[in-house]
Structures are given as C-alpha cells and as structure tokens.
PyMOL Python script that loads the backbone (N, CA, C, O; Angstrom):
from pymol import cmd

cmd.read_pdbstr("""\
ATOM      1  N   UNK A   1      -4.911  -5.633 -19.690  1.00  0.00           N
ATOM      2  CA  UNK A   1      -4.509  -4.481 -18.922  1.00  0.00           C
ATOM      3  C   UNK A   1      -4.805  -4.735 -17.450  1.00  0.00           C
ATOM      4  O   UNK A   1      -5.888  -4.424 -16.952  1.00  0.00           O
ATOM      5  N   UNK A   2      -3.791  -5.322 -16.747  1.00  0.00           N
ATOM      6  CA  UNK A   2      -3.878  -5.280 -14.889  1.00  0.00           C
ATOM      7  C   UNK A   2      -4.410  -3.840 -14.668  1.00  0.00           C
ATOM      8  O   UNK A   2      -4.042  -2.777 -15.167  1.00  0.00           O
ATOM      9  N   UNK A   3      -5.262  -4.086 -13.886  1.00  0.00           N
ATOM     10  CA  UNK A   3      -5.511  -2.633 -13.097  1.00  0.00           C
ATOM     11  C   UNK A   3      -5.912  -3.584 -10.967  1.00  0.00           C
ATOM     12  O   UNK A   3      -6.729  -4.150 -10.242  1.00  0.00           O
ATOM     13  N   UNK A   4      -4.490  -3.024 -11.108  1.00  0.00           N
ATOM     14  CA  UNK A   4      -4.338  -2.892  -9.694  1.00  0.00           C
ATOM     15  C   UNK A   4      -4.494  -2.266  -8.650  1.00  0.00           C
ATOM     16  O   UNK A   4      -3.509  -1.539  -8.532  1.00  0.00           O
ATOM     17  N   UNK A   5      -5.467  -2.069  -7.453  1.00  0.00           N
ATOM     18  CA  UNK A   5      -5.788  -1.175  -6.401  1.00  0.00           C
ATOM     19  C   UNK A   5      -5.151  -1.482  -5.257  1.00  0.00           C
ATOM     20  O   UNK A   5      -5.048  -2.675  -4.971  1.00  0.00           O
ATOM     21  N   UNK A   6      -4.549  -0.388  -4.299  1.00  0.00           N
ATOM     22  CA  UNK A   6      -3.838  -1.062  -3.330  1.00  0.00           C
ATOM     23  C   UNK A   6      -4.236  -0.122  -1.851  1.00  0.00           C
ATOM     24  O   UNK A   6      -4.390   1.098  -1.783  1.00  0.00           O
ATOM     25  N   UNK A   7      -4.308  -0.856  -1.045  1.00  0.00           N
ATOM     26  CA  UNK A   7      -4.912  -0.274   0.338  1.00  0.00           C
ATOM     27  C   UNK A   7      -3.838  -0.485   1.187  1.00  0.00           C
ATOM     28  O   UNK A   7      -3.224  -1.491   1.543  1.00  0.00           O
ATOM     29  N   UNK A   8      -3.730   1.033   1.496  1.00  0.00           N
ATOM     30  CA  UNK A   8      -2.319   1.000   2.310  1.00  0.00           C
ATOM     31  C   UNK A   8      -2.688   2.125   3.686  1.00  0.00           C
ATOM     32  O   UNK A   8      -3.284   3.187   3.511  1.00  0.00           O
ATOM     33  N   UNK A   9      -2.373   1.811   4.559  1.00  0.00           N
ATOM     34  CA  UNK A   9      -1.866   2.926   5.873  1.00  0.00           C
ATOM     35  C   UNK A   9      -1.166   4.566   4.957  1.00  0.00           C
ATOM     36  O   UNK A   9      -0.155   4.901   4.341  1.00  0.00           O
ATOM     37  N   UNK A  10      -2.236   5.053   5.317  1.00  0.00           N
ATOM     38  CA  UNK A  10      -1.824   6.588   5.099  1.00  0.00           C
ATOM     39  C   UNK A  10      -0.455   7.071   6.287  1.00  0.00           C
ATOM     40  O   UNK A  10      -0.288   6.984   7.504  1.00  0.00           O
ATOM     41  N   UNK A  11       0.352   7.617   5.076  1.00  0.00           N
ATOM     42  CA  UNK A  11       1.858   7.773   5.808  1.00  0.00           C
ATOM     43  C   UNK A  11       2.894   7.584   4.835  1.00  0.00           C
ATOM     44  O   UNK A  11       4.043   7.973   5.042  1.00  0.00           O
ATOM     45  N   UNK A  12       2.493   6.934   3.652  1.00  0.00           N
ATOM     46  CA  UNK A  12       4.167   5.931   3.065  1.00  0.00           C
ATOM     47  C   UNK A  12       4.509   6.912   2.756  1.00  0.00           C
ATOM     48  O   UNK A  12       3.626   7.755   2.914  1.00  0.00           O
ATOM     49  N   UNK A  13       5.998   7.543   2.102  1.00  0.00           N
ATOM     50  CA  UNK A  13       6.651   8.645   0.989  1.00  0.00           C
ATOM     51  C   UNK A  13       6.016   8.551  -0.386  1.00  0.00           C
ATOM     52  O   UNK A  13       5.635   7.490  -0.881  1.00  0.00           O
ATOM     53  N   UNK A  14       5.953   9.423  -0.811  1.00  0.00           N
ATOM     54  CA  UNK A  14       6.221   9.108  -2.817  1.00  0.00           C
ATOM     55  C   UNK A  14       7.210   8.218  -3.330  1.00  0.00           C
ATOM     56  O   UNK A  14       7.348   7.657  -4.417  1.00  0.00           O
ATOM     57  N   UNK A  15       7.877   8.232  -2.244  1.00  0.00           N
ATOM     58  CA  UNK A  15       9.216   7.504  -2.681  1.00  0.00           C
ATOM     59  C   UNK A  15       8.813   6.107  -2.683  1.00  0.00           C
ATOM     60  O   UNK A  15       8.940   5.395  -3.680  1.00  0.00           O
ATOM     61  N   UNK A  16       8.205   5.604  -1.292  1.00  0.00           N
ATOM     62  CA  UNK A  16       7.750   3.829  -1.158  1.00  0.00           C
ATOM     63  C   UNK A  16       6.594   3.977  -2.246  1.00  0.00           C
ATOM     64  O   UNK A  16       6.683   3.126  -3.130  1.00  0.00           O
ATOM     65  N   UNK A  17       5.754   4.678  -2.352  1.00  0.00           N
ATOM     66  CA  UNK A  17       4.973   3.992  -3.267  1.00  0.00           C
ATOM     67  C   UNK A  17       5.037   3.858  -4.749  1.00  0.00           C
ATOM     68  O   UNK A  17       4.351   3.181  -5.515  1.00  0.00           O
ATOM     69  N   UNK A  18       6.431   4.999  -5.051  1.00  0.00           N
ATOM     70  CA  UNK A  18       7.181   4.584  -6.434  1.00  0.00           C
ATOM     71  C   UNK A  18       7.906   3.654  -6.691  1.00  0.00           C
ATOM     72  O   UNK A  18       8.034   3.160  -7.811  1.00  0.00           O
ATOM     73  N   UNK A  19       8.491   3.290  -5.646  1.00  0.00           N
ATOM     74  CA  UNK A  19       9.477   2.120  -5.677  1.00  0.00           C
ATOM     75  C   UNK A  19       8.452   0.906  -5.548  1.00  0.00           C
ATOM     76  O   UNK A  19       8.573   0.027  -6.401  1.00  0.00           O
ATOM     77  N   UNK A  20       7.403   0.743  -4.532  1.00  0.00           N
ATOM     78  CA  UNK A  20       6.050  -0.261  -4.760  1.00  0.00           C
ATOM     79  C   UNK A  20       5.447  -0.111  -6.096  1.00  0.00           C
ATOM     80  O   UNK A  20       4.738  -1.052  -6.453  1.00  0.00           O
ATOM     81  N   UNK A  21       5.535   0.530  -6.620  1.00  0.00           N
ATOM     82  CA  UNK A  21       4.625   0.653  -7.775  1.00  0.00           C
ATOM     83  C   UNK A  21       5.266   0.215  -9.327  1.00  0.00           C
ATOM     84  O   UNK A  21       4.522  -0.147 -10.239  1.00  0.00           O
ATOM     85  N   UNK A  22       6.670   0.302  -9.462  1.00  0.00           N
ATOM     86  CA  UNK A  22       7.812  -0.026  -9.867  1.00  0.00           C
ATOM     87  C   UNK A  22       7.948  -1.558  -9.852  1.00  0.00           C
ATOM     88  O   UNK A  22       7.773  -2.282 -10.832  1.00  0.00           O
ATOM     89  N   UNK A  23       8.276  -1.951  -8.639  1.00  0.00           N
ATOM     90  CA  UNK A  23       8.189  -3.413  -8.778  1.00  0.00           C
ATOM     91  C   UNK A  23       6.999  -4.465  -9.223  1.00  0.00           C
ATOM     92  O   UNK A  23       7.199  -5.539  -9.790  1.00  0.00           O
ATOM     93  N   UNK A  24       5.749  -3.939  -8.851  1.00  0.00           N
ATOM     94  CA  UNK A  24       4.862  -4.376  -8.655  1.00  0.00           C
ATOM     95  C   UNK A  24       4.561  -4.567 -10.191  1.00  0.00           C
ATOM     96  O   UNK A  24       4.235  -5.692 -10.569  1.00  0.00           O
ATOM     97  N   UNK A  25       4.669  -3.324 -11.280  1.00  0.00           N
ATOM     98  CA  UNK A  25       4.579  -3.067 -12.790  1.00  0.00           C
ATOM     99  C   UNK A  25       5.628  -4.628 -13.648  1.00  0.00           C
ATOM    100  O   UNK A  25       5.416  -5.337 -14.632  1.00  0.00           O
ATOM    101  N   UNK A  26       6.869  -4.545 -12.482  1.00  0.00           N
ATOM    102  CA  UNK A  26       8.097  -5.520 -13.276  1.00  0.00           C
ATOM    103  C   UNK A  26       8.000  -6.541 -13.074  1.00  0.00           C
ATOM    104  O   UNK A  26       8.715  -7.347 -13.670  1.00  0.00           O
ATOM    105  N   UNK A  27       6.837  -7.046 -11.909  1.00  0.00           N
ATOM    106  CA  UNK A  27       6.352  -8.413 -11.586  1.00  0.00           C
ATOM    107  C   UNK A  27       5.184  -8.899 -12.952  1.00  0.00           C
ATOM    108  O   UNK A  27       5.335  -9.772 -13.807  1.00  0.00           O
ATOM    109  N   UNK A  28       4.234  -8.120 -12.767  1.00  0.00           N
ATOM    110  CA  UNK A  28       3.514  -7.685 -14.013  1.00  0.00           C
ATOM    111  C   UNK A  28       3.454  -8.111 -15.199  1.00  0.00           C
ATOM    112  O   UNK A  28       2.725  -8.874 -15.833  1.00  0.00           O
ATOM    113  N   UNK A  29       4.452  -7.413 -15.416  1.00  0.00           N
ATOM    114  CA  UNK A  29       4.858  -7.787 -16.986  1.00  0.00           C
ATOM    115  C   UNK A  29       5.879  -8.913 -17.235  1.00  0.00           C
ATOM    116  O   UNK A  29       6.160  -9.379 -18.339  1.00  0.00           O
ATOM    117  N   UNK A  30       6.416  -9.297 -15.993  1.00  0.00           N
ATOM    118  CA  UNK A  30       7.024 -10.641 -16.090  1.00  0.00           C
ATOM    119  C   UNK A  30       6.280 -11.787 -16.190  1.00  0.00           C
ATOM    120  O   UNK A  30       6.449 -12.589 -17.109  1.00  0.00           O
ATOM    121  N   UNK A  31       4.953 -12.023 -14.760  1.00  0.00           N
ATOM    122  CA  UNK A  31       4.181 -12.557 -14.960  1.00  0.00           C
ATOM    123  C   UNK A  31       3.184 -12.975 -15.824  1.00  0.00           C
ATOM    124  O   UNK A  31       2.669 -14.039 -16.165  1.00  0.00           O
ATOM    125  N   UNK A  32       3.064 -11.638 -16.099  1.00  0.00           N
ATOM    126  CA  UNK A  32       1.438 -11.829 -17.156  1.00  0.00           C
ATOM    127  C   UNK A  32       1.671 -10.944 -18.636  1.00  0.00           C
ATOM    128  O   UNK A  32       0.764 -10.621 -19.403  1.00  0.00           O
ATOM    129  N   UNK A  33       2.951 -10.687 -18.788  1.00  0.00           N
ATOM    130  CA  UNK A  33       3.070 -10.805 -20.208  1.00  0.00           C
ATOM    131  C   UNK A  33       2.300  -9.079 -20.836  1.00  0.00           C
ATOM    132  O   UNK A  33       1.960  -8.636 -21.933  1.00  0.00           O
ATOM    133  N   UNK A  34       2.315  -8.568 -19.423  1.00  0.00           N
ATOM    134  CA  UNK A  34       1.916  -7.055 -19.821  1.00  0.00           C
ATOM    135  C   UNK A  34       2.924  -6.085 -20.026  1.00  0.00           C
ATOM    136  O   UNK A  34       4.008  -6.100 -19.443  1.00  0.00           O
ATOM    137  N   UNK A  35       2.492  -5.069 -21.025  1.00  0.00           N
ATOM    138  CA  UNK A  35       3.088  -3.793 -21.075  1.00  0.00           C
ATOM    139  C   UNK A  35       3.130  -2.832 -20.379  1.00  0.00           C
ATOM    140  O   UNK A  35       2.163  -2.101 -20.163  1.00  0.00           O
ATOM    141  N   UNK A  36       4.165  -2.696 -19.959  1.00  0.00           N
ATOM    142  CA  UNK A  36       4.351  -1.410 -18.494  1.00  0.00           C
ATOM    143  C   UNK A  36       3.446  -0.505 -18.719  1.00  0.00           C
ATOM    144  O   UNK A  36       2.573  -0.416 -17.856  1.00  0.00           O
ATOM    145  N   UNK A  37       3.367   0.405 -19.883  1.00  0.00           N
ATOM    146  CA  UNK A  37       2.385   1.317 -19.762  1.00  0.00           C
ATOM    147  C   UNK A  37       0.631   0.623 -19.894  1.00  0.00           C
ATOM    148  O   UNK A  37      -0.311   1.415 -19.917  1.00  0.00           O
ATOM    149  N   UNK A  38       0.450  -0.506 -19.951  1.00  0.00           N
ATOM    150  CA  UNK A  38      -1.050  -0.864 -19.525  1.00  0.00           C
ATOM    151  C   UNK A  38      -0.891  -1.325 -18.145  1.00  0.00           C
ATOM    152  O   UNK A  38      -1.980  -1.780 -17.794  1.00  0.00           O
ATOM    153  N   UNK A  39       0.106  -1.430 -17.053  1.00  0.00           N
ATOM    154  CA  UNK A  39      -0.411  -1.950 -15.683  1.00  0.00           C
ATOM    155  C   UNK A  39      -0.585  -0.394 -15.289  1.00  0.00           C
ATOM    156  O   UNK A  39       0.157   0.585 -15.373  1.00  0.00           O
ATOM    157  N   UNK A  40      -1.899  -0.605 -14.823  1.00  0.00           N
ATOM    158  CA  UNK A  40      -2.716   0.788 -13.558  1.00  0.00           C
ATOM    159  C   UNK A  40      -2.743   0.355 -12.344  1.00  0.00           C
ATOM    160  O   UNK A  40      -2.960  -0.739 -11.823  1.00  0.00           O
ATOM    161  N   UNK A  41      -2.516   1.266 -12.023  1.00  0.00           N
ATOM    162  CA  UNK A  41      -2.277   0.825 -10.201  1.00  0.00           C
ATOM    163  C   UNK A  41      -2.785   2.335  -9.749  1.00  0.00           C
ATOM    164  O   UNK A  41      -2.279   3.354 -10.219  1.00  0.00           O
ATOM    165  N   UNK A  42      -3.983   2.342  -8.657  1.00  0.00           N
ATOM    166  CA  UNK A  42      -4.382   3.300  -7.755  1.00  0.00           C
ATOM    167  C   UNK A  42      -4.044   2.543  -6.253  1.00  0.00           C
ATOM    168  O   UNK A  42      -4.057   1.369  -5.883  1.00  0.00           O
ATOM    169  N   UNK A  43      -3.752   3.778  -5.626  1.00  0.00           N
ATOM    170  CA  UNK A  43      -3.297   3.210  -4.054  1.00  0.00           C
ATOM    171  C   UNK A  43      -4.417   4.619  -3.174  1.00  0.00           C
ATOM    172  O   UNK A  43      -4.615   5.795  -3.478  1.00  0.00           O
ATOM    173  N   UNK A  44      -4.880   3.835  -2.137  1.00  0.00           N
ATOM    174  CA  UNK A  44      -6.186   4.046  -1.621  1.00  0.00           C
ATOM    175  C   UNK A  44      -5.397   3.977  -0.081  1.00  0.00           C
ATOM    176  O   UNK A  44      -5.087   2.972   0.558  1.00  0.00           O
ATOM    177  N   UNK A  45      -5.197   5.405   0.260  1.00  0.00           N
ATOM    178  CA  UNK A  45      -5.049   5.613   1.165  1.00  0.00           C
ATOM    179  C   UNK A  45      -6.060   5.369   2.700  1.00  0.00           C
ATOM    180  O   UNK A  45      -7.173   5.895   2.711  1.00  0.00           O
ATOM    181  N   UNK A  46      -5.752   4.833   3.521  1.00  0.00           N
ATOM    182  CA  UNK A  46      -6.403   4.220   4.685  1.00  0.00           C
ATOM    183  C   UNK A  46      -6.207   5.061   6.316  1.00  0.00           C
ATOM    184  O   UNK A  46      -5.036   5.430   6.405  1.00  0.00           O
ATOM    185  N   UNK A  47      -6.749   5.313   7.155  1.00  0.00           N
ATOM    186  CA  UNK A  47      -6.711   6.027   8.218  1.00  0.00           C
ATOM    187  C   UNK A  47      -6.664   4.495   9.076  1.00  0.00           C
ATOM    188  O   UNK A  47      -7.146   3.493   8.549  1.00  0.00           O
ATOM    189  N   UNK A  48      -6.107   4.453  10.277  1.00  0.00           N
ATOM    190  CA  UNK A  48      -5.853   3.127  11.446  1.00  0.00           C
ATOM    191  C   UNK A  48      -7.214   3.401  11.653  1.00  0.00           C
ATOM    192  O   UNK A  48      -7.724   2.315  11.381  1.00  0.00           O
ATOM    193  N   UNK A  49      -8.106   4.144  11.953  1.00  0.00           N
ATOM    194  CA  UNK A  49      -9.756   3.997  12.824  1.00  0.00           C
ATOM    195  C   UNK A  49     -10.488   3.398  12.172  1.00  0.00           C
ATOM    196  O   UNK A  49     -11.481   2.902  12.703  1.00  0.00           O
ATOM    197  N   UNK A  50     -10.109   3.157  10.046  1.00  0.00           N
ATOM    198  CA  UNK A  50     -10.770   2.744   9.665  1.00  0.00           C
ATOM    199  C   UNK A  50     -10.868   0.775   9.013  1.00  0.00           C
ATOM    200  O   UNK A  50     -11.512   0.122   8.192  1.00  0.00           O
ATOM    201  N   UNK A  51      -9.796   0.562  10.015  1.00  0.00           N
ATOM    202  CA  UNK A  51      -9.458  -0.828   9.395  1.00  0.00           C
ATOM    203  C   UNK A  51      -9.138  -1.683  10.492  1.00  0.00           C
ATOM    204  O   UNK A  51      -8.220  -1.271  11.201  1.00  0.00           O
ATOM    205  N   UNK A  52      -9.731  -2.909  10.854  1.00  0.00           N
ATOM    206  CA  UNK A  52      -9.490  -3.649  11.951  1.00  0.00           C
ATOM    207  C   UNK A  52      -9.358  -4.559  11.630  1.00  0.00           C
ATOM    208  O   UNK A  52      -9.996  -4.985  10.667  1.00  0.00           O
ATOM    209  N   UNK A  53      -8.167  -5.532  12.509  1.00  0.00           N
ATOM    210  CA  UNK A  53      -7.297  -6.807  12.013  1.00  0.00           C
ATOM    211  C   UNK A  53      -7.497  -7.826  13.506  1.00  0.00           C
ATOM    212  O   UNK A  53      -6.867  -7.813  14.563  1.00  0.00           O
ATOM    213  N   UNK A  54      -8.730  -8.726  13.011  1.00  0.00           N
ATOM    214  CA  UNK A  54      -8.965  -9.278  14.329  1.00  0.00           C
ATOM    215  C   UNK A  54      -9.628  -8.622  15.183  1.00  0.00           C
ATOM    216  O   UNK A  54      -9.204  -8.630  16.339  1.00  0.00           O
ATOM    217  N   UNK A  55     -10.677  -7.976  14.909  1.00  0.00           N
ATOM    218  CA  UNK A  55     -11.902  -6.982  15.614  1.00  0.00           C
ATOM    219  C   UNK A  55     -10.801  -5.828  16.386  1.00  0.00           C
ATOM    220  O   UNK A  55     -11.077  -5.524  17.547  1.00  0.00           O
ATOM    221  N   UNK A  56     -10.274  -5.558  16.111  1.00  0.00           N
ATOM    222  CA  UNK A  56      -9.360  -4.596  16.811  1.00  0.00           C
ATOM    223  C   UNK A  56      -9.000  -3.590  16.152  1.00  0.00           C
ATOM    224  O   UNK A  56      -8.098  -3.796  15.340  1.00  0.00           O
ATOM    225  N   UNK A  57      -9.507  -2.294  16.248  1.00  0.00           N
ATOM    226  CA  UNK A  57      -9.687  -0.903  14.758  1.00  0.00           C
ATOM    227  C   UNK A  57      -7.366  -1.196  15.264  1.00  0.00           C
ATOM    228  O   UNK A  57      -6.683  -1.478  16.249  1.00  0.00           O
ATOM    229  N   UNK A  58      -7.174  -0.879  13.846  1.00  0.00           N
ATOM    230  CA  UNK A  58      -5.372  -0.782  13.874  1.00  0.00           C
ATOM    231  C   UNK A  58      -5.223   0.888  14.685  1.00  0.00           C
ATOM    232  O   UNK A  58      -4.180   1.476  14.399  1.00  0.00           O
ATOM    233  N   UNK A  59      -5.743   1.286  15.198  1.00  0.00           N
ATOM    234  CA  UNK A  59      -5.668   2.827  15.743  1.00  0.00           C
ATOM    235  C   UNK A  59      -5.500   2.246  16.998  1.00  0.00           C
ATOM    236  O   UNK A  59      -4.736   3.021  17.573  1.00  0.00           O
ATOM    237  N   UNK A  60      -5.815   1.176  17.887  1.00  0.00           N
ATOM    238  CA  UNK A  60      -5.780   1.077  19.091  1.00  0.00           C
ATOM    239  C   UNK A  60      -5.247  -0.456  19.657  1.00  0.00           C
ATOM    240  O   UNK A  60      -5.406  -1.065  20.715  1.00  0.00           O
ATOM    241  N   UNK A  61      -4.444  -0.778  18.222  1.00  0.00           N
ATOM    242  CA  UNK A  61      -3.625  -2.291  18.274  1.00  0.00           C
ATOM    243  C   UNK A  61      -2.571  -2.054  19.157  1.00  0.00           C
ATOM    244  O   UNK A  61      -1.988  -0.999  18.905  1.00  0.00           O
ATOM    245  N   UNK A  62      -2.110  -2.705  20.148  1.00  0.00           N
ATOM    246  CA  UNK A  62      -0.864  -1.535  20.806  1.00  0.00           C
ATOM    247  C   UNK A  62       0.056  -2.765  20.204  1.00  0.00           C
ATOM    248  O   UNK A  62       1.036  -2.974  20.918  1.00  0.00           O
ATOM    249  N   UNK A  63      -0.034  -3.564  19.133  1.00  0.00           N
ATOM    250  CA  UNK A  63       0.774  -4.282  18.259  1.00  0.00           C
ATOM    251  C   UNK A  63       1.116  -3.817  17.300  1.00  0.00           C
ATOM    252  O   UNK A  63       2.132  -4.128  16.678  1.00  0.00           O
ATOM    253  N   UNK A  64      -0.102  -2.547  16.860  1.00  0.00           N
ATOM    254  CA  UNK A  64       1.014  -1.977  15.958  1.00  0.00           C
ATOM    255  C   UNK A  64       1.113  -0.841  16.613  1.00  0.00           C
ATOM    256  O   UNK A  64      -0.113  -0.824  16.725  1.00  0.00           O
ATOM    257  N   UNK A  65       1.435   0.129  17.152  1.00  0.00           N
ATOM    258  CA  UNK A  65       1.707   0.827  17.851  1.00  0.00           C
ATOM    259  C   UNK A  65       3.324   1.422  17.176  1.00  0.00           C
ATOM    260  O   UNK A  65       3.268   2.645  17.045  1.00  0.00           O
ATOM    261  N   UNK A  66       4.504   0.921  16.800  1.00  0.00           N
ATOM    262  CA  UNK A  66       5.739   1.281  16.167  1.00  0.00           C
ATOM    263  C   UNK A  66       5.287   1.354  14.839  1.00  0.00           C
ATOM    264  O   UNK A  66       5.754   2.294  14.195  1.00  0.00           O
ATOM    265  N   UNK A  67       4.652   0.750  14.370  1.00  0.00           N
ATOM    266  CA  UNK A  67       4.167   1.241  12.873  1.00  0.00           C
ATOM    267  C   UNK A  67       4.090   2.288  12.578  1.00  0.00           C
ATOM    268  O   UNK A  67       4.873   3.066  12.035  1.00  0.00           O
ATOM    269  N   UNK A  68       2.531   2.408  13.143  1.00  0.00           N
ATOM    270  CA  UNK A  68       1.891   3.650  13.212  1.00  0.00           C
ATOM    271  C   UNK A  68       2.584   4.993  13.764  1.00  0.00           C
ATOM    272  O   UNK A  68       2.349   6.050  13.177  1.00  0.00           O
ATOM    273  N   UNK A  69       3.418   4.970  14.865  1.00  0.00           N
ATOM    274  CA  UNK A  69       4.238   5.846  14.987  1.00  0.00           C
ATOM    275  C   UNK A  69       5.306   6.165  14.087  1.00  0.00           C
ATOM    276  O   UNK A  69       5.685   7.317  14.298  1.00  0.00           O
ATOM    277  N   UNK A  70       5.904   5.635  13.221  1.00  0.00           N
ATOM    278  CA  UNK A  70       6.742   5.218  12.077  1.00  0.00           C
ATOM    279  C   UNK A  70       5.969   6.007  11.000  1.00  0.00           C
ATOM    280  O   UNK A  70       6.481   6.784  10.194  1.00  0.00           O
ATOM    281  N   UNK A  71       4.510   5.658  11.114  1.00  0.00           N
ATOM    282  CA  UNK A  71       3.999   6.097   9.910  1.00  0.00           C
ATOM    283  C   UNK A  71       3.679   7.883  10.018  1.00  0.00           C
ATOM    284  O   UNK A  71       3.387   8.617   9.073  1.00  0.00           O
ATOM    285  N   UNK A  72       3.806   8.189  11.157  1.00  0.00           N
ATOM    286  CA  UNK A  72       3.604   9.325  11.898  1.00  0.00           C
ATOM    287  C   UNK A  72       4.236  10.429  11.649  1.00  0.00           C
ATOM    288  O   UNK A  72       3.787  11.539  11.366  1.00  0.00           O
ATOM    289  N   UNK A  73       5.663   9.941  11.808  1.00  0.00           N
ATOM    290  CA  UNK A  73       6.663  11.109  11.521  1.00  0.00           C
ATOM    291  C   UNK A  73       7.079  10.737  10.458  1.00  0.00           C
ATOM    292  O   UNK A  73       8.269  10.437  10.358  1.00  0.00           O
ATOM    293  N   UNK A  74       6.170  10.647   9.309  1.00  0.00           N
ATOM    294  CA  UNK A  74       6.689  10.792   7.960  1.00  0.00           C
ATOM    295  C   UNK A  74       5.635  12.539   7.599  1.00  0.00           C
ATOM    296  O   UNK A  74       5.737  13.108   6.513  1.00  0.00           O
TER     297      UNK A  74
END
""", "prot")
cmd.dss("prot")
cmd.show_as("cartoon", "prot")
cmd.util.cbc("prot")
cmd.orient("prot")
C-alpha cells in the first residue's frame, strides 16, 4: 500500500489536485503493481513564508513572484 504525502504551495483547485492525484494513483499501479484503492495520498498544504529554496523564504523570491501571484487569484 503506497502512501504518498505531497507538499504543495497553498492555492492549487480541487480540480489540480484531482487530476494530480489521478495520475499519480495510474503511475502507481502501473509501476508498482498497486491497487487504486490502496494508493493514499495526503497533500500538505504550504504557506511561501514557510519554505525556502536557496536560503530565500519563496514569499520574497521575486523569481517566483508570477507563481505566487497565480496562486493568489485562485
């Protein structure tokens, strides 16, 4: 039984993380020979202040900057 956790930027739809969660199950059971209803998957929503990529919190990357605005007006 995969049990998969996933850390993502708070923002996606229900929609991306059904459609992520979907594929991710059909990789799964392609790969490793599992049954859709035993892959678990929790997704662990993340705030930008709390995650830094290259000592740099992602809240004040002005690299991601379109992301995060992206992720904004959802």
């Amino acid at each position: 039984m995969p049990n998969i956790t996933v850390e993502l930027l708070a923002g996606r739809s229900v929609e991306q993380r059904k459609a992520f969660a979907r594929a991710v199950t059909d990789h799964a059971v392609e790969i490793l020979g599992a049954r859709p209803q035993d892959v678990r998957m929790v997704f662990n929503e993340i705030t930008p202040d709390v995650v830094a990529n290259g000592g740099v919190l992602a809240s004040e990357d002005p690299t991601r900057a379109g992301v995060l605005a992206a992720l904004d007006k959802r």
